[in-house]
C-alpha positions as CSV (number, residue, x, y, z in Angstrom):
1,X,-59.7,-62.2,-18.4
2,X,-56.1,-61.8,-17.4
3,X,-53.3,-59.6,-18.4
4,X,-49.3,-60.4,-18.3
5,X,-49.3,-58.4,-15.5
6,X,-51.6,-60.4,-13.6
7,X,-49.7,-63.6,-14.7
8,X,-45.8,-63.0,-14.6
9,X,-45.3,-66.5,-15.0
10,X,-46.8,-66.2,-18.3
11,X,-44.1,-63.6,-19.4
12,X,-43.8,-59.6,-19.5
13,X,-42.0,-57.7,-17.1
14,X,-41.7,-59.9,-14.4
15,X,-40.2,-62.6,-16.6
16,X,-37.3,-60.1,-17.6
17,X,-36.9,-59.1,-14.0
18,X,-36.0,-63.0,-13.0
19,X,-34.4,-63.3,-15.8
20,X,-32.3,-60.2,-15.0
21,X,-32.0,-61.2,-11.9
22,X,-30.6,-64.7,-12.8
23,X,-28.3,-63.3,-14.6
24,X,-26.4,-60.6,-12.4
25,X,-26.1,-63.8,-9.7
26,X,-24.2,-65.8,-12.6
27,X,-22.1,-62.6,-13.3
28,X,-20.8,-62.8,-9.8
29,X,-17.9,-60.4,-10.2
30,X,-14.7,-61.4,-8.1
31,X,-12.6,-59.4,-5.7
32,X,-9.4,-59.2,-6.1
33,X,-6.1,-57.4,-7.8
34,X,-8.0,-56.7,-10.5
35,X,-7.6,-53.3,-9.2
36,X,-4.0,-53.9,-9.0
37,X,-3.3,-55.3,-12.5
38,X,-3.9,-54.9,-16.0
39,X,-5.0,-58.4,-17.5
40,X,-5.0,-60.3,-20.6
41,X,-8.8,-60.6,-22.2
42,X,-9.4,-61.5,-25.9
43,X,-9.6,-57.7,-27.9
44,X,-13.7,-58.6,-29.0
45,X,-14.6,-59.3,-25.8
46,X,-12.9,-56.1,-24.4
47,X,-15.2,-54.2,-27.0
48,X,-18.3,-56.3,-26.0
49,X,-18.0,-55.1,-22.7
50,X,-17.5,-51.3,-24.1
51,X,-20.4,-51.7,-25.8
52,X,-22.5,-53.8,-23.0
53,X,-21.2,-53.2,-19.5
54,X,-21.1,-57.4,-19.3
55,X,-18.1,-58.1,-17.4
56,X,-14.9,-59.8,-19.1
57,X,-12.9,-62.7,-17.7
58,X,-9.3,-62.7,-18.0
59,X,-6.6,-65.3,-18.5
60,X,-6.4,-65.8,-15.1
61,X,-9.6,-66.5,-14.5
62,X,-10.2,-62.8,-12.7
63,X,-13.7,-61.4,-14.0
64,X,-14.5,-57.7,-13.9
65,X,-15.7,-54.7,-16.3
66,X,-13.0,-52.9,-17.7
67,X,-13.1,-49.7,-17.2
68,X,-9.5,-48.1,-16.5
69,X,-6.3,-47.2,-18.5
70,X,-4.5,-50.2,-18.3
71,X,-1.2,-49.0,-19.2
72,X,-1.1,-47.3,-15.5
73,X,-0.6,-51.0,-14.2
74,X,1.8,-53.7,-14.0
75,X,0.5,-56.6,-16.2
76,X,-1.0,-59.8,-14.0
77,X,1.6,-62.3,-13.6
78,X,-0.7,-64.8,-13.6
79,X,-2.2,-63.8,-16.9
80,X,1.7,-63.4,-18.5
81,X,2.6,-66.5,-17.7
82,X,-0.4,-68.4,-19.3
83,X,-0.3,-66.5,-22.3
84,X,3.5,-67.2,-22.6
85,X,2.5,-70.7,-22.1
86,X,0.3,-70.4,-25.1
87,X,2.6,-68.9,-27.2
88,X,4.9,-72.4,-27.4
């Protein structure tokens, strides 16, 4: 008789471990100015990512996890200009 363990494609820890895995690939975060800038991202996925570490994208398209005072920056052009964009 087997146990999970013994069958991981059965489920169990090795399961979560792909599945993990999997996941941190589709989270590819991007280099960038993302250092440079403070960007627009929707308020309740700024507290998601407070609450869960999973990375935010921004208007721009720029995906990171917050995790800086963003009033030290200049905002991200790119990100002003689509949401002024929006807002007509």
């Amino acid at each position: 008789m087997s146990t999970p363990l013994d069958s991981p494609d059965q489920g169990g820890v090795a399961t979560l471990d792909r599945e993990l895995e999997e996941l941190l690939r589709e989270e590819n975060l991007e280099p960038g100015d993302h250092e440079r800038f403070s960007h627009y991202v929707k308020k309740d996925k700024i507290l998601e990512s407070a609450i869960t570490g999973k990375p935010v994208r921004a208007l721009c398209g720029k995906k990171w996890t917050p995790g800086r005072d963003p009033e030290k920056f200049p905002i991200c052009p790119t990100c002003k200009e689509i949401y002024e964009k929006m807002m007509f």
